[in-house]
N, C-alpha and C positions, 0 to 999 in steps of 0.2 A: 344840649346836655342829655345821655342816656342817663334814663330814669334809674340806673344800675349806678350812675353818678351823684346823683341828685340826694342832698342828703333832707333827711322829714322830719321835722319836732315831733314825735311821739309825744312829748309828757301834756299829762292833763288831757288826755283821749279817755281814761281807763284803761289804758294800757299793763298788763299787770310784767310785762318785763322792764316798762318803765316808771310804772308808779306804782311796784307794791313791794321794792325793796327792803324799805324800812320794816314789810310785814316779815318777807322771806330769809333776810340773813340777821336780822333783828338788831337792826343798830336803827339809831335815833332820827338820821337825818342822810338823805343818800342822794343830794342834790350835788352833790359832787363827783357820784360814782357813777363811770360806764357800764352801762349793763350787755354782758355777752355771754346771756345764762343761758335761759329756755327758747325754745328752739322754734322762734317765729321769726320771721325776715324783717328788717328794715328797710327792704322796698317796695313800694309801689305795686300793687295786684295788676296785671294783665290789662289796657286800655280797654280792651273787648269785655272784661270782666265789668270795670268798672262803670261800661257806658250801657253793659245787660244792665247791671244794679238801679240806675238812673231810670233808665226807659220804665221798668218797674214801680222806682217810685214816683214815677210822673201820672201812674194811675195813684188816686186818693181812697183807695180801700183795702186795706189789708186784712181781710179775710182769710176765711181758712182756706189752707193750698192740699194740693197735692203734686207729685211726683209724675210725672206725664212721662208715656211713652218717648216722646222726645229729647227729654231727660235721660233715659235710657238706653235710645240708639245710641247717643251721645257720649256714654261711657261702652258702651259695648265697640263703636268703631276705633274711640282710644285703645283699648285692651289691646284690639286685634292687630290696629297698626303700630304699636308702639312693643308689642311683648308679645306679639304674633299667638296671643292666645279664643279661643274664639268662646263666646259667651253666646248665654240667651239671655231678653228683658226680663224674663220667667223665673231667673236663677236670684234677681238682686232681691233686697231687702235694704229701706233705707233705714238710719240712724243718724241718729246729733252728734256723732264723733264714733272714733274709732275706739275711745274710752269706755263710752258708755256698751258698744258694740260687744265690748270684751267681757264687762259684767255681764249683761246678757246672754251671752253662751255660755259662761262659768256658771248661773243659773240655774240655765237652761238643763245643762245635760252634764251637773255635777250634783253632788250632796255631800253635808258638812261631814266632812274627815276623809272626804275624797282625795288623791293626790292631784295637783295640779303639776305639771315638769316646767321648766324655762330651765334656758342658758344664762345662766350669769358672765361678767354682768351683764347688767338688761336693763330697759326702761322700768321706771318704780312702779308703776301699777302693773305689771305683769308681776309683783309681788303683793303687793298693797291689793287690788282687790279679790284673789282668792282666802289672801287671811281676812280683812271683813266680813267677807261671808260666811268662814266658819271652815274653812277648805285647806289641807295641810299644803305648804309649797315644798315641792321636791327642787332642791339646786345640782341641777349639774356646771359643775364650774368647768369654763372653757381654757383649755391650752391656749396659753398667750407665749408667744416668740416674737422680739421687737415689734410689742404692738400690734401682732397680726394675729386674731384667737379662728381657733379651728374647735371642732369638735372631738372630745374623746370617748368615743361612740363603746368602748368599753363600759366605761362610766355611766354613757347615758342609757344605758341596755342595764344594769344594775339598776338604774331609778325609775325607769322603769316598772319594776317587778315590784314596786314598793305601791301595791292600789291604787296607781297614776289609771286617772280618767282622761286625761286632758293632756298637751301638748302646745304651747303655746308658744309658736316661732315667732320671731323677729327679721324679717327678711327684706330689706339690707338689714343689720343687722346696726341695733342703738344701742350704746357706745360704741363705738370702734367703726362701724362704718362700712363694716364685712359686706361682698355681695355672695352670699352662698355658690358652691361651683355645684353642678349635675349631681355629680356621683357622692358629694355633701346632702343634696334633698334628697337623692333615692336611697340612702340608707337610713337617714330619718325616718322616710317612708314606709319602708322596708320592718325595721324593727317597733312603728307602731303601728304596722299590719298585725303583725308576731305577737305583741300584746293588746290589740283591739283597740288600740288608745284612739280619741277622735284628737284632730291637728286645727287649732286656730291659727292662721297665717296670716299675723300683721304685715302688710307689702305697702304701708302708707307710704315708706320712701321710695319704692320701687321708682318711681321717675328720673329720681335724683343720682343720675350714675354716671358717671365718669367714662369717658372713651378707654378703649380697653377693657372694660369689663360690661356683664351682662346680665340684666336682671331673669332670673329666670320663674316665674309664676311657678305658685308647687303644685298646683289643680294641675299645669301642663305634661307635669312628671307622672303620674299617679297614676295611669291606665284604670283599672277597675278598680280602683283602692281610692277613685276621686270622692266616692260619696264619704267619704269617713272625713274632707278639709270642708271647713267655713273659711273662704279669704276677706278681708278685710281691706277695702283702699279708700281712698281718698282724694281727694282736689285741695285738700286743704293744706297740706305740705308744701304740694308743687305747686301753688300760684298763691301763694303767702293768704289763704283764706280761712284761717282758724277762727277768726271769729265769726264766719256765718254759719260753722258748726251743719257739715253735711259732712256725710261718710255711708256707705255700704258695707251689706254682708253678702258676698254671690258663697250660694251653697247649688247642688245639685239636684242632692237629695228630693224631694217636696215633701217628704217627713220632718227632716230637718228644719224646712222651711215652716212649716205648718207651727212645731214649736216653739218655732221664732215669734211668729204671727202671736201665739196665746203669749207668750212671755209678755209682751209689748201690750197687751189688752188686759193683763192681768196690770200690768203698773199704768193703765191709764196712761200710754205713750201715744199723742198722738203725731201727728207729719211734720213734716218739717215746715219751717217760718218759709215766709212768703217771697222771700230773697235767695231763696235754696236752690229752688231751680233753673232759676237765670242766672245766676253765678256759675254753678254746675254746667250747665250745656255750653257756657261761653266759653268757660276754661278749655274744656274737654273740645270742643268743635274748635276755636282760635287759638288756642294757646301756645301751640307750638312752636312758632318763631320766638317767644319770650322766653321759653323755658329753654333753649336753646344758649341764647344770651345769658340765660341765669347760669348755667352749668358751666362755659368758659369763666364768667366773672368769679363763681368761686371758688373753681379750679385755681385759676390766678391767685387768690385772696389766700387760699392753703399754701401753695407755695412759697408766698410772701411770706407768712407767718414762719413755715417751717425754715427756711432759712435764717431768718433771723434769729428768731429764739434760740434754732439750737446751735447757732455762731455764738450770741451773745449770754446766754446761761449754760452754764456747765454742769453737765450733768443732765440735762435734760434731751428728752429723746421723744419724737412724734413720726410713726408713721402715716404717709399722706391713706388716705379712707377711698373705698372703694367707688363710695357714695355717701350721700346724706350731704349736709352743709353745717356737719358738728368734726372738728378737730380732738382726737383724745388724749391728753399728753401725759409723758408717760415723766415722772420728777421726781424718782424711786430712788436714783442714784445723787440726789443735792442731797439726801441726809436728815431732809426738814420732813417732818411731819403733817397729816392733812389741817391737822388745828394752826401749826406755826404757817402751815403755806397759804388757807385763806388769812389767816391776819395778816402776813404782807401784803396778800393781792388787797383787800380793800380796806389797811387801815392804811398803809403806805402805797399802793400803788393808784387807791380809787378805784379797783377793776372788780365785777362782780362776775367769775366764772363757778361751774359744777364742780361739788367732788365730787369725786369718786365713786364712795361709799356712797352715796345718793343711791347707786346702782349697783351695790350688794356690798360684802364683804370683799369679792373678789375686785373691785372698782376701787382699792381701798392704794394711794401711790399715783392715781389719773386724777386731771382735770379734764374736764369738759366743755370747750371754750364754741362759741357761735360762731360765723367769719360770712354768714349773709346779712355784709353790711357794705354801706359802697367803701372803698379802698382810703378815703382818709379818717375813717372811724376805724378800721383794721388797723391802720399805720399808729391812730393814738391809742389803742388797745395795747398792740404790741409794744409803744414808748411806755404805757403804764408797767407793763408785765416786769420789763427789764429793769424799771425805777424800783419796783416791788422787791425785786432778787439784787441788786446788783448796787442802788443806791444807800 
């Protein structure tokens, strides 16, 4: 059986997509509900991955680590051969996620009442932590045509001029699944040349792309305008590794870099856990055969869903995503509300998906459903969804 089959008891791991239900949608008891919320896999990490992780803990000392050069060719020949972009060891900076990455540059090289820009909608802490820190968010809401958001660079050249420091891309693009096209980053580019603005380019999904489309790094766009991007990626998307919490910043700059460095010394940040770099260098050196097998399986998995659903519910409409392994549907036209739609999904259907709103205002009519699961956890997903609507 491929491990892409294989279905795994999550619960009782601490697992928080499956055991912190009751915290997250606030009902009492959620042993009955499927969760196809937040966006970690239900398969199996990479063999290579998981026999790095072993070998590691078959020594008996976990001491403090660091990040080795080997670690870093490691991600520098992924870059190169996967996204034909070409890096130096010189350029990264580690971190515990791409999370925490992100408050560190909003930090670093913002102050409170600064503007920060995003695309709505968008992943929640590209809102969530520049308002913690005291930092105004500027929204540019994106053009949606059946599901498909583009940018309205009139707009975003407008909010711009509103004290924006910051720029903080989503590339593939979370919700919807966008892979930005060329002449989409060089006018991005373009106009936060025009206002000085610096560009944080979340590319954590970048792996996750679909035939037919192509990820494009925005450092590869940028000519002389590269020292103004911090890019941000990860291993922890593409080989289902969020919890051993590794991620980079490759900047160019060594200024940049440098106030990276004090940022991280000023909060007493130190390296990463001791499972960081075997995890990392196996993914990035082996992983390519598996991530292969990942991308048909939930190509497949979209598929399935989308013809179903939008056979069996009326009204409802999903276009398939560029990338990612997050479906965003679009249930604008059933008439029901976001409050009426999760209480069918999980008082009657038992299904726990995203709203919308989760991901602004503009997100407000979408659900956000997972589908990296193997194909008979999809199939009772989508029997829930339609019991939800239809029973």
């Amino acid at each position: 059986m491929s491990i892409f089959e294989q279905m795994i008891d999550r619960r009782q791991t601490r697992s928080v997509k499956w055991d912190r239900m009751e915290v997250v949608y606030g009902i009492e008891d959620a042993s009955d509900i499927l969760p196809m919320w937040v966006a970690d896999m239900d398969f199996a990490a990479p063999e290579a991955v998981i026999d790095a992780i072993k070998e590691r803990l078959d020594h008996p000392v976990f001491g403090y680590s660091y990040i080795c050069e080997g670690c870093k060719d490691a991600v520098r020949t992924w870059l190169s051969e996967r996204h034909g972009w070409e890096t130096k060891n010189d350029w990264m900076l580690f971190h515990q996620g791409v999370v925490p990455a992100i408050a560190s540059v909003v930090e670093t090289f913002t102050s409170e009442g600064d503007g920060i820009l995003v695309t709505s909608p968008v992943y929640p802490p590209f809102f969530n932590i520049p308002k913690l820190q005291g930092r105004q968010v500027i929204e540019c809401v994106m053009k949606e045509q059946d599901g498909i958001y583009s940018i309205d660079f009139e707009a975003f050249e407008k909010c711009l001029k509103q004290n924006v420091k910051l720029f903080i891309l989503c590339n593939p693009h979370n919700p919807g699944g966008i892979v930005w096209k060329e002449h989409e980053l060089k006018e991005m580019l373009r106009l936060c040349a025009k206002y000085d603005v610096l560009i944080l380019s979340d590319e954590i999904h970048a792996d996750l792309v679909f035939p037919g489309h192509t990820h494009l790094p925005l450092a590869t766009l940028a000519g002389e305008e590269v020292d103004r991007i911090i890019t941000c990626v990860a291993p922890t998307k593409t080989f289902n590794l969020a919890g051993i919490q590794v991620a980079l910043m490759i900047a160019t700059d060594e200024n940049v870099r440098e106030k990276l460095r004090m940022n991280a010394m000023f909060h007493g940040q130190m390296d990463l856990n001791a499972f960081a770099g075997a995890a990392l260098t196996a993914a990035y050196n082996e992983g390519g055969p598996w991530l292969e097998k990942l991308l048909t399986t939930v190509s497949g998995n979209m598929d399935y869903v989308i013809h179903e659903l939008t056979t069996a519910v009326p009204g409802l409409k999903i276009a398939k995503p560029h990338g990612t392994y997050l479906l965003w549907i679009d249930y604008r036209d059933t008439g029901f509300t976001e409050k009426e739609m999760m209480d069918k999904l999980l008082q009657k259907g038992k299904l726990a998906l995203e709203p919308g709103t989760k991901y602004g205002e503009a997100g407000r009519g979408f659900l956000r459903m997972n589908v990296a699961a193997p194909r008979s956890t999809v199939e009772e997903g989508v029997k829930r969804f339609i019991t939800a609507m239809n029973g």
